[in-house]
C-alpha positions, 0 to 999 in steps of 0.5 A: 175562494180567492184566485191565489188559493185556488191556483195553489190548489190546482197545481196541487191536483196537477202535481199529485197527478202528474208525478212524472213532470216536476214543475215549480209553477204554471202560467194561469192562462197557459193551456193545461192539454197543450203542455201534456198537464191534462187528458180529457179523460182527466175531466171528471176527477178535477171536475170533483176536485173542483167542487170539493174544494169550493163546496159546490156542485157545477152545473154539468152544463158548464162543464165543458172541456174549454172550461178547463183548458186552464188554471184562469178558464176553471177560476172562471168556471166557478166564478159563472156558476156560483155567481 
């Protein structure tokens, strides 16, 4: 999956679990937990979210709470573990 589809695919997860904050767009390096776009507890659904629409497992051990602090940190995410 290319960058600009999996940036469009997350903002996809972001709005349809944030209906409260419209938004048209985010800044792939702007951090996800700064802006109130995700909680911890938000982890685990975007984790799967994540490997659903890459068809992957992540390994558990890449999945940290830095590694999802933004749109650029989850590409990276799935770039280190399938790579």
């Amino acid at each position: 999956m290319d960058k600009a589809n999996f940036t469009n695919a997350v903002l996809q997860f972001l709005r349809r679990n944030n209906p409260e904050k419209p938004f048209d767009s985010i800044p792939t390096d702007e951090n996800l937990f700064n802006i109130g776009m995700l909680e911890s507890f938000s982890i685990p659904s975007l984790a799967m979210y994540l490997e659903k629409i890459s068809q992957k497992k992540l390994p558990m051990e890449n999945i940290t709470i830095e590694a999802f602090y933004s749109i650029d940190s989850m590409f990276e995410l799935l770039q280190v573990s399938y790579n």
